[in-house]
C-alpha positions as CSV (number, residue, x, y, z in Angstrom):
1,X,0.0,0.0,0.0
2,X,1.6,3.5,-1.0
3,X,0.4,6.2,1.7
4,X,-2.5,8.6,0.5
5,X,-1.5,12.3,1.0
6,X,-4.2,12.3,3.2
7,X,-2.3,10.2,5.4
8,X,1.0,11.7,5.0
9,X,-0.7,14.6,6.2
10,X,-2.0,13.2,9.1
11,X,1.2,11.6,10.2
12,X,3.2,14.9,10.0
13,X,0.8,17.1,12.1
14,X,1.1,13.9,14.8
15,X,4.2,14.3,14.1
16,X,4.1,18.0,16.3
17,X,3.5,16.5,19.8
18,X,4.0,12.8,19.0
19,X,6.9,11.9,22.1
20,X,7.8,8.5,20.1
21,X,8.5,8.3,16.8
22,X,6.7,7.9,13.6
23,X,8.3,5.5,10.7
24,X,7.2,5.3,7.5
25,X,8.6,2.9,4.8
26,X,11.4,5.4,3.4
27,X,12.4,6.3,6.8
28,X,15.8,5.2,7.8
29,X,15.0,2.6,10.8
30,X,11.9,1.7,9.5
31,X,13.2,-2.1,8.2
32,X,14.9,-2.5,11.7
33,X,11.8,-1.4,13.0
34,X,9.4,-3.9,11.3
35,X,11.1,-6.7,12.1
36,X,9.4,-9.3,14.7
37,X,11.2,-12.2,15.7
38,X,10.0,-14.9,14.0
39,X,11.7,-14.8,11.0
40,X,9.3,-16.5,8.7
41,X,6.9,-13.1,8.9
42,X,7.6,-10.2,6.4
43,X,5.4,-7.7,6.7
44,X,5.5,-4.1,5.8
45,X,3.4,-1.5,8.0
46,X,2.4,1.8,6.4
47,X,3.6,3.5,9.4
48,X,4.8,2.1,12.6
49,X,4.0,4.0,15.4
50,X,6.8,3.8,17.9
51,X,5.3,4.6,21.6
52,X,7.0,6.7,24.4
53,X,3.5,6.6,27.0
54,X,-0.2,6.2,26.6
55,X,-0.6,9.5,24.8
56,X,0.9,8.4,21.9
57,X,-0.6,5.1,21.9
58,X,-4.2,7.1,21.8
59,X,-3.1,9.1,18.9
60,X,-2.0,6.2,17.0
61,X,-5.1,4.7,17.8
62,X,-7.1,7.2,17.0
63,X,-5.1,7.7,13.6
64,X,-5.7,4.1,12.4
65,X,-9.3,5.3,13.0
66,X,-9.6,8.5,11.4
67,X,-7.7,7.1,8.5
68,X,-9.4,3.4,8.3
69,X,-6.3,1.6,8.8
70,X,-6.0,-2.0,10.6
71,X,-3.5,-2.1,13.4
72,X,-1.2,-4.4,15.1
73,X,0.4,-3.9,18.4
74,X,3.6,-5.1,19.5
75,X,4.7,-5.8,22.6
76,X,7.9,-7.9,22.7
77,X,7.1,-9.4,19.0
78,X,7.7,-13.0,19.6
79,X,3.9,-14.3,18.9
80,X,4.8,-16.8,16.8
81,X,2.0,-16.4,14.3
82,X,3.1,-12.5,13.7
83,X,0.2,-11.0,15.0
84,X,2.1,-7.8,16.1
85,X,2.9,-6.8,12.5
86,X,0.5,-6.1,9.7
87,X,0.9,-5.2,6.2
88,X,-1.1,-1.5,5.0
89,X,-1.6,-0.8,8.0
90,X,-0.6,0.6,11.6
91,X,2.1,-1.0,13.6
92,X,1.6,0.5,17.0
93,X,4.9,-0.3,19.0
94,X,5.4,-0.6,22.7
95,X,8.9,-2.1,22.8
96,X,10.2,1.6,24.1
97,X,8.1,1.5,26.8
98,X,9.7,-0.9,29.1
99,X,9.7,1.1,32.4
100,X,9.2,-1.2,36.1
101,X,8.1,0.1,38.9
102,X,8.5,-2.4,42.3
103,X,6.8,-2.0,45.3
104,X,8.5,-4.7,47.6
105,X,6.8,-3.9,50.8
106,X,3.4,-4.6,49.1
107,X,5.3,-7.2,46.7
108,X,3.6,-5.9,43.5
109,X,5.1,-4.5,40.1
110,X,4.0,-2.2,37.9
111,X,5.2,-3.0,34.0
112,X,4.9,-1.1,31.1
113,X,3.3,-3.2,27.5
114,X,6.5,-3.3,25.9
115,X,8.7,-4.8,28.7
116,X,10.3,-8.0,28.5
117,X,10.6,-10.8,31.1
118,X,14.3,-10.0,31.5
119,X,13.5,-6.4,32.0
120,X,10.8,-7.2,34.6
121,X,13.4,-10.2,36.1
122,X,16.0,-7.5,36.7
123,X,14.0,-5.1,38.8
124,X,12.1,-7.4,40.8
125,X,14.7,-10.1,41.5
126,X,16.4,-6.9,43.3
127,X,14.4,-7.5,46.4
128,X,14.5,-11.5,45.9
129,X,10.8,-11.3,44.1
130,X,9.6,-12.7,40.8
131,X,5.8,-13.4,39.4
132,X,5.4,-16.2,36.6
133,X,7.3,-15.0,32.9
134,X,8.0,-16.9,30.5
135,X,10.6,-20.0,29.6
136,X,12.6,-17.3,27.5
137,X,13.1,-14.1,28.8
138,X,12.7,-12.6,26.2
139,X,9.5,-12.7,25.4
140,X,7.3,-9.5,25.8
141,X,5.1,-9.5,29.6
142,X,2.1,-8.5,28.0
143,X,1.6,-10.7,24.8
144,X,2.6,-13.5,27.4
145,X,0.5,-13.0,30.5
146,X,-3.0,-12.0,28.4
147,X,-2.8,-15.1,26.7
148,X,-1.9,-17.5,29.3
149,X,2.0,-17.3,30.5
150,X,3.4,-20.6,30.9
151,X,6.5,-20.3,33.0
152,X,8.9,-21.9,35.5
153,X,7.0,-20.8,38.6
154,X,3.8,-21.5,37.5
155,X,3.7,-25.4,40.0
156,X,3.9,-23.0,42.8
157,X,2.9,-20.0,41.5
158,X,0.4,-20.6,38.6
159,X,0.2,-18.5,35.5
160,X,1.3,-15.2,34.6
161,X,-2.7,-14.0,34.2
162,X,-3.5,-15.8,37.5
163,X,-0.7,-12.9,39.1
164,X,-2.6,-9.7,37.3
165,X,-3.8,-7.0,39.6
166,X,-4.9,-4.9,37.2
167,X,-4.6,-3.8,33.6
168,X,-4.4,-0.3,31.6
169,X,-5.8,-0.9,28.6
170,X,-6.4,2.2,25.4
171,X,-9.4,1.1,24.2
172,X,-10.5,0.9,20.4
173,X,-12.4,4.3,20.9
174,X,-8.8,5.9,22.5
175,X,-10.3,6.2,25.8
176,X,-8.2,4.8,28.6
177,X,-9.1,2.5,31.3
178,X,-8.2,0.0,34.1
179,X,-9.5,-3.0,34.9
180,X,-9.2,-5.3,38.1
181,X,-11.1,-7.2,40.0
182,X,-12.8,-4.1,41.3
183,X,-12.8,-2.0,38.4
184,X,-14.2,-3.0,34.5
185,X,-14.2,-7.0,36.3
186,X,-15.8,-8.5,33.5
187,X,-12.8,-6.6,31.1
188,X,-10.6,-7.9,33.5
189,X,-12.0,-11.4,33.3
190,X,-11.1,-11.5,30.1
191,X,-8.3,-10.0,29.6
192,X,-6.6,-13.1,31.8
193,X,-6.6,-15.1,28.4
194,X,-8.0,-13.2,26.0
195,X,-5.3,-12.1,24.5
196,X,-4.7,-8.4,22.5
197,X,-8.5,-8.7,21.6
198,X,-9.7,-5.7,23.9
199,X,-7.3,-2.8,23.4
200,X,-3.7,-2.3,24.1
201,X,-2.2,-3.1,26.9
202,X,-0.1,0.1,28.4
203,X,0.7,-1.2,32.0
204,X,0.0,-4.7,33.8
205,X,0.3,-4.7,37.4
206,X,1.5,-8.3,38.8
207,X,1.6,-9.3,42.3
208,X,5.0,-11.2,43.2
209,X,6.6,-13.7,45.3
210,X,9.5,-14.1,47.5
211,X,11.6,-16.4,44.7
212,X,15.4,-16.9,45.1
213,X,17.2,-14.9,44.1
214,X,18.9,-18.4,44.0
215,X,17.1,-21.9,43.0
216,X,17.7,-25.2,41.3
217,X,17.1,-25.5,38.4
218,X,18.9,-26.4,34.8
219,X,19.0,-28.7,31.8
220,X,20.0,-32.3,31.6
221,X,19.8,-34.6,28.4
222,X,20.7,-38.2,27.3
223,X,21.6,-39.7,24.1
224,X,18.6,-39.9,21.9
225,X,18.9,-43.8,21.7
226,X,17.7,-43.2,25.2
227,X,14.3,-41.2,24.8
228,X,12.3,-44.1,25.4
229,X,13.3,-44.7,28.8
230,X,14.0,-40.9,28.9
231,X,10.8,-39.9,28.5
232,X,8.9,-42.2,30.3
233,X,11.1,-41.5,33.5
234,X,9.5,-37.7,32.4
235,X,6.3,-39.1,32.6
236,X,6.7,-40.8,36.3
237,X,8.4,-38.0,37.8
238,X,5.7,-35.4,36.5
239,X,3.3,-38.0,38.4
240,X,4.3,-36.7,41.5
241,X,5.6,-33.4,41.9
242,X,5.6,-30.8,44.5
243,X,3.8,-27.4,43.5
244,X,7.5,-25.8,43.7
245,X,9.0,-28.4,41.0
246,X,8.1,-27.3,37.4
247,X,9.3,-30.0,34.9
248,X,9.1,-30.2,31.1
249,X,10.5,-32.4,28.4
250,X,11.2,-33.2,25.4
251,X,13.5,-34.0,22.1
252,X,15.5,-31.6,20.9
253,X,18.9,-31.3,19.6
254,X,22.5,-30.3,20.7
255,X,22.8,-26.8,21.4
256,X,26.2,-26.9,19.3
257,X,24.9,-26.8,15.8
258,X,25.8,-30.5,15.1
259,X,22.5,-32.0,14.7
260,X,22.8,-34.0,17.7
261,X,19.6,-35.6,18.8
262,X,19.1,-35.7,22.8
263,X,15.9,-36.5,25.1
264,X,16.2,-33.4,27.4
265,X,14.6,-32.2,30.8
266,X,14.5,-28.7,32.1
267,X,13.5,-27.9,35.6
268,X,13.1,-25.4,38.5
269,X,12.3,-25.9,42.0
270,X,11.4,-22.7,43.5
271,X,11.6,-24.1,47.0
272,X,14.5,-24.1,49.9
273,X,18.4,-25.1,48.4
274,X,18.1,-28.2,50.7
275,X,14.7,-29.5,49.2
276,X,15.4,-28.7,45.4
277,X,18.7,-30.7,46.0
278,X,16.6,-33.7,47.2
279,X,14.4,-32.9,44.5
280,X,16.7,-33.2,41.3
281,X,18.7,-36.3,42.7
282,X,16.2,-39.0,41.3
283,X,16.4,-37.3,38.0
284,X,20.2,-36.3,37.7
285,X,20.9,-40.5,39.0
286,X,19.0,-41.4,35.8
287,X,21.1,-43.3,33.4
288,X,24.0,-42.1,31.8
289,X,23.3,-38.3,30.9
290,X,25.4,-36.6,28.0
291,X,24.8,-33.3,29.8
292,X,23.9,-31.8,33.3
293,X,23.8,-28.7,33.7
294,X,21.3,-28.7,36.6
295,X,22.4,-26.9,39.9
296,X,21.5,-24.0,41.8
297,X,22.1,-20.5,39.8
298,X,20.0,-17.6,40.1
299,X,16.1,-17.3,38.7
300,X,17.0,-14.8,36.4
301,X,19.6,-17.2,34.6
302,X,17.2,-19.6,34.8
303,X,14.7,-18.0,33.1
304,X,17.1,-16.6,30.4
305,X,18.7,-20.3,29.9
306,X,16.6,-21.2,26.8
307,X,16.9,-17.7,25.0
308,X,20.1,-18.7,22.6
309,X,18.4,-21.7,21.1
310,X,15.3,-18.7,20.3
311,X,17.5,-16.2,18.0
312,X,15.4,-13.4,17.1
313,X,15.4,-13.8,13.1
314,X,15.0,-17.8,12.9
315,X,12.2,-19.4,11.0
316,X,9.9,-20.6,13.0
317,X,6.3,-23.0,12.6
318,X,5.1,-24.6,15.8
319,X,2.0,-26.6,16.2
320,X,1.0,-27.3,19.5
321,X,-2.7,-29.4,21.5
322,X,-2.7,-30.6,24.9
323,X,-2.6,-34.2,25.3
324,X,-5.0,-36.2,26.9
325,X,-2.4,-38.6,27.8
326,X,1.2,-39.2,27.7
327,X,0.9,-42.8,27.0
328,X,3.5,-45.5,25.4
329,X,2.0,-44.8,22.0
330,X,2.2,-41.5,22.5
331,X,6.1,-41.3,23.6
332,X,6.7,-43.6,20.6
333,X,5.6,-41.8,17.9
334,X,7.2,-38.6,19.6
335,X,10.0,-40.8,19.0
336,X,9.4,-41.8,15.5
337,X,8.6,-38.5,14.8
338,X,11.8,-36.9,15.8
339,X,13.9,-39.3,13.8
340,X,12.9,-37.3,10.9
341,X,13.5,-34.0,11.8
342,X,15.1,-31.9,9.1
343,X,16.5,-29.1,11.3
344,X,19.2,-29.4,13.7
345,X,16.4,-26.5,15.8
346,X,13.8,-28.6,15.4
347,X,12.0,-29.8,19.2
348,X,9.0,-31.6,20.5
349,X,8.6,-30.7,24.1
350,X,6.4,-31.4,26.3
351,X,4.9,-28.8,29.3
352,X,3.7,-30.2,32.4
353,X,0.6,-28.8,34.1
354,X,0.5,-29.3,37.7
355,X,0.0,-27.8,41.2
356,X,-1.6,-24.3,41.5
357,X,-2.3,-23.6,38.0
358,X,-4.5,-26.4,38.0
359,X,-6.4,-25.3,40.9
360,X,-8.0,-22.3,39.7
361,X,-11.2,-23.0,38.2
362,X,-11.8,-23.2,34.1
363,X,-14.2,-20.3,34.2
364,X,-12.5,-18.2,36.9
365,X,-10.8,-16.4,34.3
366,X,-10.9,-16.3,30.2
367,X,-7.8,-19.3,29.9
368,X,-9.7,-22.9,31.1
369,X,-7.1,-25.4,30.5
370,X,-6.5,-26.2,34.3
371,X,-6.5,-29.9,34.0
372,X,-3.0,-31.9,35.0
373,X,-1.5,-33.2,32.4
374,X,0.7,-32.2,29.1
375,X,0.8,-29.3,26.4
376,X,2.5,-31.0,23.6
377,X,4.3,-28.5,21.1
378,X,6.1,-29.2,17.8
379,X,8.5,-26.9,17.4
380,X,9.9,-26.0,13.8
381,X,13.1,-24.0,13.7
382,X,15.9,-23.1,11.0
383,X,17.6,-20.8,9.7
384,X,18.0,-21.1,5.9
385,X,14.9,-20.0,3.7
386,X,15.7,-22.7,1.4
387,X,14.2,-25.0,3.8
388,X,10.9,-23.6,4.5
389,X,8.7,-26.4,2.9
390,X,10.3,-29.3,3.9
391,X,10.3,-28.0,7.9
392,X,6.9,-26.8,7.4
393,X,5.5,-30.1,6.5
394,X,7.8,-32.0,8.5
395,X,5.9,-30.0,12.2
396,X,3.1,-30.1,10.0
397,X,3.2,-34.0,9.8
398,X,4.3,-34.7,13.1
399,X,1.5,-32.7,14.3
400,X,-1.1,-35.0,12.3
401,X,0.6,-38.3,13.8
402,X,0.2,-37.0,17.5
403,X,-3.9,-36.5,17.0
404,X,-4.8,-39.4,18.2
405,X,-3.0,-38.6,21.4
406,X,-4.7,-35.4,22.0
407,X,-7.0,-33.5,24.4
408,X,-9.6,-31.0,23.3
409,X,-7.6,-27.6,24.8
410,X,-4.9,-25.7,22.8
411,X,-3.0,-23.2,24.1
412,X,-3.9,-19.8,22.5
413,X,-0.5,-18.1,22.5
414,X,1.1,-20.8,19.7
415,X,-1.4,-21.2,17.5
416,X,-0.5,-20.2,14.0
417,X,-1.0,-18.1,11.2
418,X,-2.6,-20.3,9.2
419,X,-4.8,-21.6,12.2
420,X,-8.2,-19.5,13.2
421,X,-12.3,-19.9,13.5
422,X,-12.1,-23.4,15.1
423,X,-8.6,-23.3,16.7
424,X,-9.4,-20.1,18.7
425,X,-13.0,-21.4,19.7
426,X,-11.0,-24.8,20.5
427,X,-8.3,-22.8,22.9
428,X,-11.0,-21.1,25.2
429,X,-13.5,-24.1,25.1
430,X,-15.9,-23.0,27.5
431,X,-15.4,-19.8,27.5
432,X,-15.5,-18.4,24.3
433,X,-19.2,-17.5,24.0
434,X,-18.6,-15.2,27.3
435,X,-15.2,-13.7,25.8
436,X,-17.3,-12.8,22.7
437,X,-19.8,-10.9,25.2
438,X,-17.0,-8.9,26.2
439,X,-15.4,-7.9,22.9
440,X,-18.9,-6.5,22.0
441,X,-19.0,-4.7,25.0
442,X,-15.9,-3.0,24.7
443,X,-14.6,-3.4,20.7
444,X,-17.7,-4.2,19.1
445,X,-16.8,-3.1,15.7
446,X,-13.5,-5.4,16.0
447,X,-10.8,-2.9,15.5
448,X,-8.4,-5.5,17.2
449,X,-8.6,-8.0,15.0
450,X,-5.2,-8.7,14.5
451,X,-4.7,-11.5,16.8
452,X,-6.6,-15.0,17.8
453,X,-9.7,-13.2,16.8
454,X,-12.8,-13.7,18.9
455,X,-15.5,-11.8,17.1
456,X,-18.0,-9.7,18.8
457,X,-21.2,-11.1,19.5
458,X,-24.2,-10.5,21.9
């Protein structure tokens, strides 16, 4: 799309009292700019709108509006589906507005949209406290938390939208509000799931816990002729686990670039030194590991471990269900699977529900998949264009042969691009008719469409 005078106007006399900045295609760091990380989306933006506070994010609201543009907000941009872009139209970007406020006596932060979790790790863990982020710390709070946030706390702590205290949203109409459990609560409902549906999300308040700043926690792997046993030893472990032991696993492959195929498991106990010692023992005597890095180191490390094998720029396609079981079959044909993996990035992991997050009822906010058990995710990842249909298919087709395995939940925040209508209704189950409700309340023309799109309806 070439930019109408009209809107050239426009953008110059926001321009005038805009604090941010405003890039347009010919600008000089407007290809920088653009740029989310999953390399695999290439979009351009008319103009990206490049936030310094909530004023600017009204105006740029209110110019998509005046000038009949879509929009797309970005956070930190790693929604894997590259919903925080948008071609012709307005990119609004947060990712200069990263400021955290803590309030350790009261053990609350306050975050600004574009923030990411290593920002909001650094000035929390200060005072020893941390809420649920993600299992790369790089990710962006807010795309995170209103879709779920799945994280290394989350046994003890549950999610990262289970530790809101309030939100401040722009809504479609540029008027500003917050919501909380005594303010906007049926917003608030269901903006604890609901994703970027609702407005944009300028400052999330989280309530925090006393966390570290040291625990146990690391990665340890074994051969992949060993995955069998590997990950059936996952599978009786995750069994039993105390809400302050968070466990997933998976196959994945040697962080060193050589293709090396390993059954891994990556862990966090929360708890005391003494108990997450005890904890890890059982697994760390397993077999004969090829690599154990598992130990105590702080929460921050922990939470950034993962972030190399995530570079911003790789290719990604991921496909991801909850399982109603991890049975034999099911382990096998992970197995089998694997084997055929045409990307030396390439994972299938598997994320362990357990402990508080599965005490919170399905309805209590807009995210219902409380139940114990798995989220299963194939994970496609390379570098090199040249590979895009064979890694495509390859997720795509490992995807189809773990069906008959699955549960009836997906989890909102990595479903694809090419994945909407039934695959959104699917991931809030329940709750979807209610979430719908809300959008009509509050974006009932659906101005914030671009995202798992629930439609407004009455």
């Amino acid at each position: 799309m070439v930019a109408t005078a009209s809107l050239l106007n426009a953008v110059d006399e926001l321009a005038k009292s805009f604090n941010g900045q405003l890039l347009k295609p010919n600008d000089l760091e407007y290809e920088t700019a653009r740029k989310v990380h999953n390399g695999l989306v290439d979009k351009r933006p008319v103009v990206i709108a490049r936030c310094r506070g909530v004023a600017d994010v009204v105006d740029a609201v209110r110019l998509a509006r005046d000038e009949g543009l879509r929009v797309a907000v970005r956070g930190g941009g790693h929604n894997v589906a590259g919903r925080s872009t948008i071609d012709d139209g307005i990119m609004i970007d947060l990712s200069q507005m990263k400021g955290v406020h803590v309030d350790p006596r009261a053990r609350t932060a306050r975050a600004q949209g574009g923030s990411t979790w290593n920002v909001f790790n650094r000035e929390t863990q200060l005072h020893g406290l941390a809420s649920t982020g993600g299992v790369v710390s790089s990710t962006g709070i807010a795309g995170l938390t209103l879709g779920g946030g799945l994280g290394w706390l989350m046994g003890k702590h549950a999610l990262a939208l289970d530790n809101l205290l309030s939100v401040e949203l722009v809504l479609a109409d540029g008027r500003v509000v917050r919501a909380s459990e005594g303010e906007n609560d049926d917003l608030f409902w269901a903006l604890r799931g609901g994703g970027g549906n609702f407005g944009v999300a300028t400052t999330l308040e989280y309530r925090l816990h006393q966390v570290g700043p040291t625990i146990t926690g690391g990665l340890i792997a074994w051969p992949f002729q060993d995955a069998w046993d590997v990950l059936r030893r996952f599978r009786d472990v995750t069994a039993g686990l105390p809400d302050e032991f968070t466990v997933f696993g998976g196959l994945v492959h040697a962080p060193d670039g050589s293709g090396t195929k390993l059954a891994a498991i990556v862990l966090c106990h929360c708890g005391p030194r003494a108990d997450g010692e005890k904890a890890v023992q059982p697994i760390k005597a397993f077999g004969t590991p090829a690599v154990d890095a598992i130990g105590p180191m702080p929460y921050a490390a922990m939470n950034a471990m993962l972030d190399a094998a995530y570079p911003a720029g790789a290719l990604n396609y991921w496909k991801s269900n909850f399982l109603g079981a991890l049975s034999d079959d099911a382990i096998r044909t992970m197995i089998d699977c694997f084997a055929e993996c045409p990307t030396a990035m390439g994972q299938m992991l598997l994320e362990n529900f357990h402990g508080a997050v599965t005490r919170v009822d399905p309805t209590a906010t807009a995210f219902p998949h409380r139940t114990p058990g798995y989220n299963f995710l194939v994970l496609g990842e390379w570098m090199d264009r040249a590979q895009n249909d064979i890694c495509i298919k390859w997720a795509r087709d490992s995807y189809a042969a773990m069906q008959p395995f699955m549960g009836g939940g997906r989890y909102v925040n990595y479903i694809g691009d090419d994945e909407q209508g039934d695959a959104v209704m699917t991931a809030y189950g329940p709750n979807y008719h209610r979430l719908q409700q809300v959008k009509a309340a509050y974006d009932p023309e659906n101005f914030f469409r671009m995202n798992q799109n629930i439609p407004p309806r009455s």
